[in-house]
N, C-alpha and C positions, 0 to 999 in steps of 0.2 A: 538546262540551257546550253547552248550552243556557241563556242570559240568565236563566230560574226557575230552576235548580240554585243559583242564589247568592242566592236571596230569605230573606227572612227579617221578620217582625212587629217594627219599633222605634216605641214610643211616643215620642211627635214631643216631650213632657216631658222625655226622657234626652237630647237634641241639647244640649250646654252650650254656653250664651249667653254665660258670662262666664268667664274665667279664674279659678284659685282662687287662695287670696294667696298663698300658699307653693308655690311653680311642684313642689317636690318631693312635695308634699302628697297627689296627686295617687293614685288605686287602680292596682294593678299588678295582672295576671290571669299567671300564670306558666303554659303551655304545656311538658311536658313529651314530645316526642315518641316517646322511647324507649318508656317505661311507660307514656302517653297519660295523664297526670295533669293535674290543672288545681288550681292554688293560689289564696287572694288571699291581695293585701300593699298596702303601700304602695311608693311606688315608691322610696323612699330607702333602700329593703331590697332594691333590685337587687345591692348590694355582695354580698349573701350570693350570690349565682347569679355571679357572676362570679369565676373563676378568674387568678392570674397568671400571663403569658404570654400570656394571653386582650390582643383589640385589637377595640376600640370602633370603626367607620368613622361619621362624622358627616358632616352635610352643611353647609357652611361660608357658604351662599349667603345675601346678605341678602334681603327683601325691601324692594323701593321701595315709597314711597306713589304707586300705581299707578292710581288709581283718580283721574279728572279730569272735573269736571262743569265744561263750557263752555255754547255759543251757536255755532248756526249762523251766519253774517256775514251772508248773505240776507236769511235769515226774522226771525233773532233767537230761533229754535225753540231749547226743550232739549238737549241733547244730554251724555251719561252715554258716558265712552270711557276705557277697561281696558287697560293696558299691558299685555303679554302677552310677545316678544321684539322685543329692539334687530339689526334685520336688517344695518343698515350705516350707521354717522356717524348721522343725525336721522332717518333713515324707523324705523317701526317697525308691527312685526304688533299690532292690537288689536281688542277686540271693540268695538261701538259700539251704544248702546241712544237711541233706534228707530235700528235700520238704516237703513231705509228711508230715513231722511233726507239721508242721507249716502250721496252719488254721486262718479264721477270729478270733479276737481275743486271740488267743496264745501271751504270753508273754515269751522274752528271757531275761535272764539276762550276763550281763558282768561285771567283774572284782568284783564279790560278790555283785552284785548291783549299782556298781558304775556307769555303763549304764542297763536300760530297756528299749527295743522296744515291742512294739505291735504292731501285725498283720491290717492292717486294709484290705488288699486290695488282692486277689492272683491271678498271672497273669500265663501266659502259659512259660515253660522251666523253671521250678524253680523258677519265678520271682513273688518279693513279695513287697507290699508296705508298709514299717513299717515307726509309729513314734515313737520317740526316746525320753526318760525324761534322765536327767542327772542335776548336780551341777557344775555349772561354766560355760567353753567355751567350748562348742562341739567339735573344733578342736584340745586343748589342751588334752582333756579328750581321743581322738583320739590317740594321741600322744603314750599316756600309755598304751593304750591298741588292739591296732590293729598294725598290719603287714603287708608289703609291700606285694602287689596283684600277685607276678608274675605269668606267665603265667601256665597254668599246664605242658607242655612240658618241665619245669625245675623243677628237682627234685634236686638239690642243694638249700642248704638254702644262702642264700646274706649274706656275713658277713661284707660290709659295705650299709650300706639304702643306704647313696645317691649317690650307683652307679646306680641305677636304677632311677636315676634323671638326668635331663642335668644339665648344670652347666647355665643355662640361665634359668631355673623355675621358678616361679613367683605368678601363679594366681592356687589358690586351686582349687582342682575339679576333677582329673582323678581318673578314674580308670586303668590306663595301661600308661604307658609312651610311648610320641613321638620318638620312639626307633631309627631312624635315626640320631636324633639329640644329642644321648650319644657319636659320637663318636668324637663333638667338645670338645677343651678344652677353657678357656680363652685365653691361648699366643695364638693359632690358630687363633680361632675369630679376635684376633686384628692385628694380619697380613694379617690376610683376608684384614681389613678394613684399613690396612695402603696399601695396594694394587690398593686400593681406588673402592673397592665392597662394597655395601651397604647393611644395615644388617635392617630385617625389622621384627618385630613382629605382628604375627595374634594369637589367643589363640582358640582352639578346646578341651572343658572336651572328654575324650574319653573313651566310655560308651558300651555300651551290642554287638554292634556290632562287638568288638573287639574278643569278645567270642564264638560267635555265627556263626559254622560251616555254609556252604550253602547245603543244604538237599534237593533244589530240581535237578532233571536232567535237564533242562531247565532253566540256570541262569536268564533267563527274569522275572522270576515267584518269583525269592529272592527278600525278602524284606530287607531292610537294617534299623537301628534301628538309630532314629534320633539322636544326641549331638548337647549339645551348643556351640556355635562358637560367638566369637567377632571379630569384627577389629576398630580399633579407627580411629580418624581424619588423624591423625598425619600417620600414615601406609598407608590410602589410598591416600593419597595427595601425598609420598613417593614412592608410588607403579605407581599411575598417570605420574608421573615425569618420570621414568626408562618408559612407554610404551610409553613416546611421544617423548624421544630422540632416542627412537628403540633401546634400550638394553634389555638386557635378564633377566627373571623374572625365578629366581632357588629357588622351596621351597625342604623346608626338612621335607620331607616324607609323607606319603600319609595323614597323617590329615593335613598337613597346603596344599597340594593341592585340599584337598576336600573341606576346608574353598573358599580356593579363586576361587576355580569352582564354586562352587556355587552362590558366590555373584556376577563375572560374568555372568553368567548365569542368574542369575534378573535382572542384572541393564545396560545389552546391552554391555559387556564390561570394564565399569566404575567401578574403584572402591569408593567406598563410606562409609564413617562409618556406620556400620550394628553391628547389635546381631539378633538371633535366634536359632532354631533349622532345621539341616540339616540332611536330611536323601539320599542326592544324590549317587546314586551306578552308579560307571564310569564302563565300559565295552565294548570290542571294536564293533561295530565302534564306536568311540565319536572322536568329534573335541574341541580339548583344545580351550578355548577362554581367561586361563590366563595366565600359563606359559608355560617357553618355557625350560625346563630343571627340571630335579627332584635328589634329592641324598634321597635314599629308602634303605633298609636292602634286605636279601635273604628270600623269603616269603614261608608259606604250599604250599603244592600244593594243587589245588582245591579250592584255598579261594579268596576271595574280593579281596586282595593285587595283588595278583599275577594279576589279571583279570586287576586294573588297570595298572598297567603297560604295560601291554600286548596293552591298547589301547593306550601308548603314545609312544611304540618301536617296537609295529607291535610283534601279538604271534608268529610266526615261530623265529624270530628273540631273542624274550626272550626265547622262553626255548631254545635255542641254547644258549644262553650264560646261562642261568641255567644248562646245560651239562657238560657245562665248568667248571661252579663254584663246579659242584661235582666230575669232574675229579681232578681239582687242592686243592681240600681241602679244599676249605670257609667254614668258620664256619654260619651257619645258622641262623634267626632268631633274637630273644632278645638281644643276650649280643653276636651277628653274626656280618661278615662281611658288607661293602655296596659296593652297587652301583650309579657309576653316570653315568647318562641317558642324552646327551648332543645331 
C-alpha cells in the first residue's frame, strides 16, 4: 500500500488546541464493523457499547515533563531538547532543536546549571544521546525545570499539566501521552466497572515514533521506532480469563494495542508477563490476534495511527467515517474527539 491510500482533507480549524472541561464531555464516533454503521455520542455513552465480561486494556504510562529549554556552555546558543527514552542510569535518547548545534561532546546547561548534559552519541533526525549530571532526584529536578511535551500541532500553551495526563498514570517514562485514554474520568471508570467490565493495565513509554512522520511512499519500507512495553502477571492471567470465556478484549488506543499485539504475536496468542522493546507497525492486511475492539482519537492523515486502524475497520470504511468526523465537526487529535471501533 501506498503513503496517499491513507490521505485525507482536515481543516487545520478541527486540530483541538485546548482540552474540553469535562475530560468525558468529549464526541464519541461508534464504528460498527459487523454491519458497517457509524453512530455519534458522547463519550460517557461508551457504557451502553460495553458489555460485562467485556475488559478495557489501558495504557498506565505517565508522561514526564520532557520537554527542556537550556544553553549551549560554549556559545551560550539556544538550545530546545525532547526527552524521548531513559537508555540506562542518566544517558538518554532525545531529539534536539537546532541539531546542528549540538556535536560529540557539547555541553547544555539547564536551570543556570542546575542540570548538564553532554553529548555523547548523534543519531539521524535530530536525535541525540546525552548524559545528564544533576543534585538530587532526576525526576524531581525534572519537575522544575521542564514542560509538558505536547505535540507541535498545538500551539496553545496547557494551563493545567495534568490534563495531558490520564487520571490512571502511574509508571514514569513517556514522552507523549496515551491520548485515548484522557477522555476517562474516575466516576466513569467505576461505572464502567460496576457494569461488571474489567479494567486491566499494560504500560507502553511512548517514544520517537510518536513524532516521526512516514517519508517513505511505500509504507512497507517505514520503519517504526521501538518503546518499552510491560505487562505483569496479574494482567496476563486477567487477560487469559476474558479470552477463554469468549469475551471481548477493548484496549485503549493504539499503544496498549501495539503492547498486546505484540506479545501475542510471540507467545501464540497467550498472554504472559513480558517487558521489552516493540517496534511492531500494524498495517492492513494484518490479522488481530489479541483484541477485538479498540477506542482510539481522530488521527493525521498519512501517519502509523490511521494506517492502524484502517487494518482493524477495513480502509474504505475508515476514511468514510473520517469524512464524517470532518463533515460534523470532531475535534481532532490530542485534546480531539474518539472513536470506538466495535
Amino acid at each position: 500500500m501506498e503513503i496517499e491510500d491513507f490521505d485525507f482533507d482536515l481543516p487545520e480549524e478541527l486540530i483541538a488546541q485546548t482540552p474540553l472541561q469535562e475530560r468525558a464531555s468529549s464526541r464519541l464516533m461508534v464504528l460498527n464493523r459487523e454491519n458497517r454503521t457509524i453512530s455519534h455520542h458522547h463519550f460517557y455513552d461508551i457504557l451502553d457499547f460495553l458489555n460485562a465480561g467485556d475488559c478495557l486494556v489501558l495504557n498506565d504510562t505517565k508522561v514526564l515533563p520532557a520537554r527542556l529549554y537550556g544553553v549551549k556552555e560554549e556559545t551560550g546558543a539556544k538550545v530546545e531538547v525532547l526527552l524521548l527514552t531513559q537508555i540506562e542510569n542518566d544517558d538518554w535518547e532525545v531529539l534536539v532543536k537546532p541539531a546542528k548545534k549540538i556535536k560529540i561532546g557539547s555541553k547544555i546547561s539547564f536551570g543556570d546549571g542546575q542540570l548538564i548534559a553532554t553529548c555523547l552519541e548523534t543519531k539521524e533526525h535530530g536525535g541525540r544521546i546525552l548524559r545528564f549530571e544533576y543534585q538530587g532526584i532526576f525526576y524531581e529536578v525534572l519537575d522544575q525545570l521542564g514542560e509538558m511535551p505536547l505535540p507541535p500541532y498545538i500551539k496553545e500553551q496547557l494551563e493545567e499539566k495534568d490534563r495531558y495526563q490520564t487520571v490512571f498514570a502511574k509508571e514514569q517514562g513517556s514522552a507523549a501521552a496515551p491520548t485515548a485514554g484522557l477522555h476517562f474520568t474516575e466516576t466513569l471508570l467505576e461505572k464502567i466497572k460496576q457494569k461488571g467490565v474489567g479494567i486491566a493495565f499494560i504500560t507502553l513509554h511512548v517514544g520517537l515514533g510518536t513524532f516521526r512522520p512516514v517519508s517513505v511512499d511505500n509504507i512497507k519500507e517505514h520503519e517504526m521506532h521501538a518503546e518499552f512495553y510491560q505487562m505483569t502477571q496479574e494482567t496476563a492471567a486477567q487477560l487469559n480469563e476474558v479470552k477463554k470465556k469468549g469475551n471481548r478484549i477493548i484496549s485503549v488506543g493504539t499503544t496498549s494495542t501495539r503492547t498486546l499485539e505484540t506479545i501475542a504475536r510471540d507467545t501464540g496468542g497467550v498472554f504472559e508477563e513480558r517487558n521489552g522493546w516493540t517496534d511492531i507497525f500494524i498495517y492492513p492486511p494484518y490479522q488481530f490476534k489479541a483484541i477485538d475492539g479498540l477506542i482510539t482519537n481522530f488521527h493525521l492523515p498519512k501517519s502509523t495511527l490511521i494506517m492502524l486502524v484502517s487494518a482493524l475497520a477495513d480502509r474504505d470504511f475508515i476514511l468514510e467515517a473520517y469524512h464524517q468526523a470532518v463533515d460534523e465537526r470532531y475535534r481532532f487529535f490530542s485534546f480531539g474527539d474518539a472513536m470506538l471501533i466495535i
